[in-house]
GUGU-467272 format. One record per residue (C-alpha): residue number from 0; residue in one letter; x, z, y. Coordinates in nm, 2 decimals. Each point is the difference from the previous one (the first is absolute). Example, Ala and Ser with C-alpha at 12.3 -4.5 7.8 and 13.67 -1.06 7.14 Angstrom:
# GUGU-467272
  seq  type      xx      zz      yy
    0     A    1.23    0.78   -0.45
    1     S    0.14   -0.07    0.34
# end
This chain:
# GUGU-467272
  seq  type      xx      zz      yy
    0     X    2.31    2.11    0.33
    1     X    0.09   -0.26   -0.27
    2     X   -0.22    0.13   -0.27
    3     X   -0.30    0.00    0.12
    4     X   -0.34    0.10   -0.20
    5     X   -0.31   -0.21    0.03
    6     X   -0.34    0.04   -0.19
    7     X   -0.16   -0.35    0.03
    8     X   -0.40   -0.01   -0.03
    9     X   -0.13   -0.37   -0.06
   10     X   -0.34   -0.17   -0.18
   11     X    0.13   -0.33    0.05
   12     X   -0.06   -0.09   -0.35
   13     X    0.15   -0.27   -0.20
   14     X    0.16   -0.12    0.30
   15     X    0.43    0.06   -0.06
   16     X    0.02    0.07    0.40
   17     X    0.04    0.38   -0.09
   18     X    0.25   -0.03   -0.32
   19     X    0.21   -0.23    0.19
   20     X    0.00    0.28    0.31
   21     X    0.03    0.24   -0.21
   22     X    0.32   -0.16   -0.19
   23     X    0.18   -0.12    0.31
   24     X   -0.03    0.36    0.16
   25     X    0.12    0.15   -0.32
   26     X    0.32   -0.26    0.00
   27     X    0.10    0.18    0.35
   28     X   -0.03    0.39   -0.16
   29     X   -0.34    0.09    0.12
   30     X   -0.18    0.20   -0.27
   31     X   -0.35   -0.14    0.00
   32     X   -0.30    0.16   -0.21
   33     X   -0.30   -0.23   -0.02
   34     X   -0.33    0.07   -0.05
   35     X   -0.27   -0.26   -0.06
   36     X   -0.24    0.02   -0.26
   37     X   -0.05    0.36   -0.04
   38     X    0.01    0.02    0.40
   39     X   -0.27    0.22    0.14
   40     X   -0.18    0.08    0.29
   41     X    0.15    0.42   -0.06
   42     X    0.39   -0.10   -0.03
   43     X    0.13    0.32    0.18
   44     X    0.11    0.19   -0.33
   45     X    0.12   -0.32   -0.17
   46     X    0.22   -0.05    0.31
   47     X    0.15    0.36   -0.01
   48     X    0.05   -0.04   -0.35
   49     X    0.22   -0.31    0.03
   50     X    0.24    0.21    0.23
   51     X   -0.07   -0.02    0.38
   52     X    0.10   -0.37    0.09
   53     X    0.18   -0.09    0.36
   54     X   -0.27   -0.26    0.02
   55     X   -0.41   -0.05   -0.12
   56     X   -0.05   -0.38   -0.02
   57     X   -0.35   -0.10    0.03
   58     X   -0.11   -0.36   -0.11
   59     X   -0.31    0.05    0.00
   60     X   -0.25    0.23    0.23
   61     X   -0.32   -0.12   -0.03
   62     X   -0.02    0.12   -0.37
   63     X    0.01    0.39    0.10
   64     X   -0.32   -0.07    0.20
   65     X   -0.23   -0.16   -0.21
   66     X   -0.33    0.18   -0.06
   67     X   -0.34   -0.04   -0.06
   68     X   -0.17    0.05    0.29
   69     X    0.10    0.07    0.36
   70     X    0.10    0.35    0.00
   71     X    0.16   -0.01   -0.41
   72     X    0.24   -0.22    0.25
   73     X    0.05    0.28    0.23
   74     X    0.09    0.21   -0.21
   75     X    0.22   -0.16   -0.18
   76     X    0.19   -0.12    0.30
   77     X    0.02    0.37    0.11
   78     X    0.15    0.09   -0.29
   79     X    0.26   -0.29    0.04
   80     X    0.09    0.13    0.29
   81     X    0.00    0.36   -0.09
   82     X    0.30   -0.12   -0.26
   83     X    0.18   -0.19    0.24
   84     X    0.06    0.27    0.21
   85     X    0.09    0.21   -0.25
   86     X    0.28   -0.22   -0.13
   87     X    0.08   -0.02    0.43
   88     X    0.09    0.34    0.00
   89     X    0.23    0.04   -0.29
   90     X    0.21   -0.31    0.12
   91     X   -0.17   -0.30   -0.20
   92     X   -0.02   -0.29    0.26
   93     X   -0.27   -0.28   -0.04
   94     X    0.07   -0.35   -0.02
   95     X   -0.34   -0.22   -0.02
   96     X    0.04   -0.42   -0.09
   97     X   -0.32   -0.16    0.13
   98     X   -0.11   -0.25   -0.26
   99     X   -0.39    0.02    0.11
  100     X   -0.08    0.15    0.30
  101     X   -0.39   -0.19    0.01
  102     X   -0.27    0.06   -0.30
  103     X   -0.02   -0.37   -0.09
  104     X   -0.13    0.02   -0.34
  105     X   -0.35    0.26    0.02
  106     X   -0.12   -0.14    0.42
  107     X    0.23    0.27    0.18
  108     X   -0.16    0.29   -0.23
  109     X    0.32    0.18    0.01
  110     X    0.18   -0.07    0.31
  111     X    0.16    0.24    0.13
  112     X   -0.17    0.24    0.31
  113     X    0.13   -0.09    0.34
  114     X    0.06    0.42    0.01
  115     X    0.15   -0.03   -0.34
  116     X    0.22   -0.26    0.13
  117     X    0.10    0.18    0.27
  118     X    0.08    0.29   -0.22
  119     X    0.23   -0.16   -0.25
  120     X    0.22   -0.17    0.27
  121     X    0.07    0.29    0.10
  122     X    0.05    0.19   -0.31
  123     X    0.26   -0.26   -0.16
  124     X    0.34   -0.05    0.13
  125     X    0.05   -0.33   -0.09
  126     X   -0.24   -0.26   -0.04
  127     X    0.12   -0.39   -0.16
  128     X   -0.17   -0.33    0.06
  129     X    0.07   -0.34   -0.19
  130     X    0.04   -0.20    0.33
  131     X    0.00    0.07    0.36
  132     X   -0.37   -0.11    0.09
  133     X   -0.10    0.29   -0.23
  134     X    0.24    0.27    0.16
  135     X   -0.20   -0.12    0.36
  136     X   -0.34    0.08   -0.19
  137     X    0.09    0.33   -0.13
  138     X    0.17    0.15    0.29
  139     X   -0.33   -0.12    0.18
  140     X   -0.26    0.08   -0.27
  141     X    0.17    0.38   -0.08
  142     X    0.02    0.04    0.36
  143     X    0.37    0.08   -0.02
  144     X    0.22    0.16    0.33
  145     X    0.34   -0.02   -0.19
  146     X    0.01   -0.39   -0.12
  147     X    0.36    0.08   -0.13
  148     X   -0.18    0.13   -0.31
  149     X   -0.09   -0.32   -0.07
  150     X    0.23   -0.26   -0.19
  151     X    0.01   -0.39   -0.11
  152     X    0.10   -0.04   -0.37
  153     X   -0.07   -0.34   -0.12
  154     X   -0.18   -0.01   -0.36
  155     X    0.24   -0.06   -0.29
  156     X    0.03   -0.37   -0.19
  157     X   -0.16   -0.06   -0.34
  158     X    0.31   -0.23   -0.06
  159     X    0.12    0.08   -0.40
  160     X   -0.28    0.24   -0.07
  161     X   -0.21   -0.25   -0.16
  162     X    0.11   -0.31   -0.24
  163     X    0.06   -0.27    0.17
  164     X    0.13   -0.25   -0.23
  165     X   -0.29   -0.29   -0.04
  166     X   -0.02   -0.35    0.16
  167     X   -0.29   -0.09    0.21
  168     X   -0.10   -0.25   -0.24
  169     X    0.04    0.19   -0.31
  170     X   -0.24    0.28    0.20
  171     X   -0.31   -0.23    0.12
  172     X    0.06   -0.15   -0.39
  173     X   -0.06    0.38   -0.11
  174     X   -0.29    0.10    0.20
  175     X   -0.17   -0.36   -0.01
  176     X    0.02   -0.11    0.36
  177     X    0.02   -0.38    0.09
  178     X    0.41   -0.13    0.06
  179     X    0.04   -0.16    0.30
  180     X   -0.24    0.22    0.22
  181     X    0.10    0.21    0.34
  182     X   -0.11    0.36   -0.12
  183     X   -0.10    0.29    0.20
  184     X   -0.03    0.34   -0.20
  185     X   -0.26    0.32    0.08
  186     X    0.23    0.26   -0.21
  187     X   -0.06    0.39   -0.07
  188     X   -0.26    0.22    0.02
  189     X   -0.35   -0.16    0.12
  190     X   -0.19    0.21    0.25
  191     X   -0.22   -0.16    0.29
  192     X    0.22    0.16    0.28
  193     X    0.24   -0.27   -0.15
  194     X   -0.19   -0.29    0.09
  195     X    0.03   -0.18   -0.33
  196     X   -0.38   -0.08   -0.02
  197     X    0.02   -0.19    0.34
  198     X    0.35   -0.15   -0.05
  199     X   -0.14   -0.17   -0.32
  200     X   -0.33   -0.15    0.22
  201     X    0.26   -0.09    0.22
  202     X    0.22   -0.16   -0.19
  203     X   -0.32   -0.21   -0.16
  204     X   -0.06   -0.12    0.36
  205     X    0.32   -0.22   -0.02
  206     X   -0.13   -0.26   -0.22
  207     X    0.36   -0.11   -0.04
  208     X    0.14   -0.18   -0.32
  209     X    0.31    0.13   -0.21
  210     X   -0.03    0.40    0.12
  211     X   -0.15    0.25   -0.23
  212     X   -0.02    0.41    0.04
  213     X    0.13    0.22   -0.23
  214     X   -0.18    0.39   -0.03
  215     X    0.17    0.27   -0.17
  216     X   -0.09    0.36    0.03
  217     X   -0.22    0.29   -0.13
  218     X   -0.29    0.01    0.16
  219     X   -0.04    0.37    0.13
  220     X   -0.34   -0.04    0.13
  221     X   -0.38    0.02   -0.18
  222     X   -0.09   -0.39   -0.01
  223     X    0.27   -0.13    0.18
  224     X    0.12   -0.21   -0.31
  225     X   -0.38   -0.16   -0.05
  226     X    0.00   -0.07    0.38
  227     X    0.32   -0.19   -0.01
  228     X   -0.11   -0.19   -0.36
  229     X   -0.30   -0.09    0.18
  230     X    0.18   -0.16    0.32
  231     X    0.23   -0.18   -0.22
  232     X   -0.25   -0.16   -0.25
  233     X    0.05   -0.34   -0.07
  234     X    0.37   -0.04    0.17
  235     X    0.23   -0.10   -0.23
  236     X    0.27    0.05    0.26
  237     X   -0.02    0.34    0.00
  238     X    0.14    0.22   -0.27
  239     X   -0.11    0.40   -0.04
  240     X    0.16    0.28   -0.18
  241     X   -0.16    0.28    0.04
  242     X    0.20    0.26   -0.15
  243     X    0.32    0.28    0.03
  244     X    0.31   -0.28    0.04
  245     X    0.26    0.17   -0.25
  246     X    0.35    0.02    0.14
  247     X    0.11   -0.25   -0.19
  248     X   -0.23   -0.27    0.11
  249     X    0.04    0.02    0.38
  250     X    0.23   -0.27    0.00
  251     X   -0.25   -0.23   -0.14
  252     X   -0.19    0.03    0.29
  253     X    0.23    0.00    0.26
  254     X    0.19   -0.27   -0.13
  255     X   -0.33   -0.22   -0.09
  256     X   -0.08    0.02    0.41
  257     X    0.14   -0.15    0.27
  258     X   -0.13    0.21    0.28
  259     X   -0.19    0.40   -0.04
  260     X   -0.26    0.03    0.25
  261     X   -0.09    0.35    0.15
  262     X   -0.31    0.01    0.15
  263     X   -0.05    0.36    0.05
  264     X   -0.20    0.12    0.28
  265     X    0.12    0.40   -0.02
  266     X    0.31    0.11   -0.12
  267     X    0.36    0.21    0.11
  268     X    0.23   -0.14   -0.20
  269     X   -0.02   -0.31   -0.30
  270     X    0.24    0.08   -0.28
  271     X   -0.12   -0.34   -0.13
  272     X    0.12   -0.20    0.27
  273     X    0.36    0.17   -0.07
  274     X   -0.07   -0.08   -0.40
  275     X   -0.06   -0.40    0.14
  276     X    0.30    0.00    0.26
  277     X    0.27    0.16   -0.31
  278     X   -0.17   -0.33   -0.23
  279     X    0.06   -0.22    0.27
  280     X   -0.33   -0.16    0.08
  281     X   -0.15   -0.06    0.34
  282     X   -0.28    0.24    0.12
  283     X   -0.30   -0.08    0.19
  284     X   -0.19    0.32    0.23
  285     X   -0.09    0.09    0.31
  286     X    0.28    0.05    0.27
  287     X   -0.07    0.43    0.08
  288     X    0.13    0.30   -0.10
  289     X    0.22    0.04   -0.29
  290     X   -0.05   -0.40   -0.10
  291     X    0.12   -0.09    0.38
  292     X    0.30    0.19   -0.04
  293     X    0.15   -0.09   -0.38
  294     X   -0.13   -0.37    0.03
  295     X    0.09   -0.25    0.25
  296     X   -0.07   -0.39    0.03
  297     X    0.30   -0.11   -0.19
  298     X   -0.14    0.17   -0.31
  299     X   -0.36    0.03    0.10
  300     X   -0.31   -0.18    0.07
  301     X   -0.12    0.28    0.28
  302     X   -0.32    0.01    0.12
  303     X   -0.25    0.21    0.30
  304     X   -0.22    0.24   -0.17
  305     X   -0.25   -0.07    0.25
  306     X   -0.04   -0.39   -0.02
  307     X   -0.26   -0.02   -0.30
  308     X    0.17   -0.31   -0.09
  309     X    0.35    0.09    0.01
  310     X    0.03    0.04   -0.35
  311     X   -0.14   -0.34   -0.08
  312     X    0.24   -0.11    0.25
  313     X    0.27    0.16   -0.20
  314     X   -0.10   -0.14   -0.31
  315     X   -0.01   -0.34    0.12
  316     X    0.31    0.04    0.20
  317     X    0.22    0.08   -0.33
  318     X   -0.17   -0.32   -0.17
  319     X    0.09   -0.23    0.25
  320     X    0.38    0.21    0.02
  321     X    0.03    0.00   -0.44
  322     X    0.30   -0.24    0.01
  323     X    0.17    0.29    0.22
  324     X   -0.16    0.32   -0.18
  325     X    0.26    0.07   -0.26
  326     X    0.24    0.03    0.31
  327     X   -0.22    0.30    0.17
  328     X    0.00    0.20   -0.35
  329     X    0.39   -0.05    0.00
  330     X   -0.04    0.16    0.36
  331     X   -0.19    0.31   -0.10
  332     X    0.25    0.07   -0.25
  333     X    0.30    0.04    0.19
  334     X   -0.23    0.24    0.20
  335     X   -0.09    0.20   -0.27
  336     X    0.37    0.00   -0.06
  337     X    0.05    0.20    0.28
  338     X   -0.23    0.26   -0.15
  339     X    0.16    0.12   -0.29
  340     X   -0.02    0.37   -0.10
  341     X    0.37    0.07    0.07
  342     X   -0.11   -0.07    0.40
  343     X   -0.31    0.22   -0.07
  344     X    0.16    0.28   -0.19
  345     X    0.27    0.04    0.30
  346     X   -0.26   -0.05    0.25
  347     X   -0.27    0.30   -0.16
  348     X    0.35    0.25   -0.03
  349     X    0.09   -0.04    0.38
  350     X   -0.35    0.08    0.07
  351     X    0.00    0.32   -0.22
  352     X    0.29    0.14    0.14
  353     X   -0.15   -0.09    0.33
  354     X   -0.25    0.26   -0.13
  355     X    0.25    0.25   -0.12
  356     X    0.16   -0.02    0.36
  357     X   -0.31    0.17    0.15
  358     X    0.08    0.36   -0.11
# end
C-alpha cells in the first residue's frame, strides 16, 4: 500500500517535532490529517469524519485521562478505550510514540494504572520509543508478551528549524553576559522535576572564577520563579530570563553557552537535549535512560544519578576540560546528524506497514 492514510494526534505545542513529521511523511505520499488544538478527549466522530485512516497515531495518551478526581480518570480512560476498539474493528490500526510515559510535572498525579498499562499494550499494535532504554521500560512497565510491537526511532534533529546565524560573542553582547567566561545554560520550561533549583545551588558551590549560568525558560510552576530569584540574589554571574524564548531568540542562548546542563531527575525522553546536540554545544546529565543512550563521553559530561555529587563533579569536570568543550558540541552534532527526519519518516512507515501486515 503506497498511499497510506494516517490521522496524527499530538499536544506537543510550539515544539516543530510534529510539522517536520508531518512534512517528511507527506513528501513520501502518506495523507496525514492532524489534529492538535481542537483535539479532544471524544475524537471517535472526528475520526470517521476524516475518512477511516490505515493508521491512528497517538503522540500523546496521557491527555485522554486527565480528570478531576480518581474515578473522572476512570472513566475517561474507559471511554478511551471504548473508541479504540471501535476504530480496531473497522480496520484502523494504532500507532502510539511515547514522549512521556512518567507524570513528572503534577508528583505522579496522572501516571498511568499498572492495569491501564497493561491494557493499552495490548490494545495498540505498535508502540515507538525515542531510544532503546525506553523500549526496555515499556515492554516491562506495559507488561508486554509480543516485544515485536515495540520499535526504536531516534527523536528527529532541531538542525535549520531555528535561526542560527549569530556569533557567540555577538550573543553574550545581546543578553549581557560577561566575554571570556565558560557558560553552562538551564534552558526551557522550569519545573522542579527538572532539577534547575538544585543545579543553580550547585553550580554556586563551585566558587570558580570566569564561569557564569545562564537561565532561560517559562517558569510553569506557582513560585518557582521567586524561589530561583531568591537563590540567585546577589550573583552577578548568573543571568535569569524568565520568560516564553521566541523562536527567533533560541540561538542567542545556545550560542551564548558553552555547555547545557540537564539535570532532570524524571523524564522519557528530552527534546531539549536534541535542540542542544543540532546547535552544537556540549551537554551535561546524568548517564540513564534516554540521556545514556543519545549522549556519550565524547559529547557529554555524564554523570550517576545516584552519587549526590555527580553533578558537581560534572560541572567541575567541563571547567577544568573548557579548552576541549567546543570539540564535544561539534561531536553531538554529527550525532544529531544522524537523526534527521528523512531516517525517522522511513523508519515510522516500515513500522506502519508492519501494522498493516497483521490482517
Amino acid at each position: 500500500m503506497n498511499n497510506l492514510k494516517v490521522i496524527v494526534f499530538s499536544l506537543l505545542g510550539d515544539n516543530p517535532y510534529t510539522d517536520f513529521f508531518v512534512k517528511h511523511l507527506t513528501d513520501r505520499n502518506v495523507q496525514v490529517a492532524v489534529e492538535e488544538k481542537n483535539l479532544n478527549f471524544i475524537f471517535l466522530s472526528k475520526v470517521i469524519e476524516k475518512g477511516k485512516p490505515d493508521i491512528l497515531h497517538l503522540h500523546t495518551i496521557h491527555y485522554f485521562f486527565l480528570g478531576r478526581n480518581p474515578i473522572h480518570r476512570w472513566i475517561k480512560f474507559l471511554i478511551f478505550i471504548g473508541q479504540i476498539c471501535i476504530l480496531k474493528s473497522i480496520g484502523v490500526k494504532v500507532v502510539w510514540t511515547v514522549h512521556e510515559w512518567t507524570d513528572r510535572f503534577s508528583a505522579g498525579k496522572h501516571n498511568i494504572h499498572l492495569i491501564w498499562a497493561i491494557i493499552l499494550g495490548r490494545l495498540f499494535h505498535a508502540i515507538i520509543t525515542h531510544c532503546e532504554t525506553t523500549k526496555t521500560q515499556i515492554i516491562k512497565a506495559l507488561r508486554l508478551e509480543n516485544k515485536n510491537k515495540v520499535f526504536s526511532v531516534y527523536h528527529g534533529n532541531y538542525i535549520g528549524a531555528y535561526k542560527n546565524e549569530i556569533s557567540q560573542g555577538k550573543a553574550r553582547q545581546t543578553l549581557g553576559i560577561t566575554p571570556g567566561h565558560l557558560v553552562f545554560l538551564l534552558f526551557g520550561n522550569i519545573h522542579r522535576s527538572k532539577g534547575f533549583l538544585p543545579a543553580i545551588s550547585t553550580f554556586k558551590s563551585l566558587q570558580e572564577n570566569q564561569v557564569s549560568l545562564l537561565i532561560a525558560g517559562f517558569p510553569a510552576e506557582p513560585m518557582i520563579e521567586e524561589e530561583i530569584r531568591e537563590i540567585i540574589q546577589g550573583c552577578d554571574n548568573i543571568f535569569f530570563f524568565p520568560k516564553r524564548v521566541p523562536d527567533d531568540e533560541i540561538q542567542f542562548y545556545m550560542h551564548a553557552c558553552d555547555c547545557v546542563i540537564f539535570p532532570y531527575k524524571t523524564f522519557t525522553t528530552s527534546g531539549a537535549t536534541i535542540l542542544a546536540m543540532s546547535f552544537g554545544k556540549a551537554c551535561i546529565a546524568p548517564n540513564v535512560g534516554f540521556f545514556g543512550d543519545v549522549l556519550d563521553n565524547a559529547g557529554a559530561f555524564l554523570y550517576d544519578l545516584t552519587n549526590k555529587d555527580g553533578l558537581r563533579q560534572a560541572m567541575q569536570q567541563a571547567i577544568n576540560k573548557k579548552d576541549n568543550i567546543s570539540d564535544k558540541g561539534k561531536h553531538n552534532l554529527q550525532l544529531a546528524e544522524q537523526w534527521n527526519w528523512d531516517y525517522v519518516a522511513e523508519e515510522t512507515i516500515k513500522i506502519y506497514h508492519s501494522c498493516l501486515d497483521l490482517n
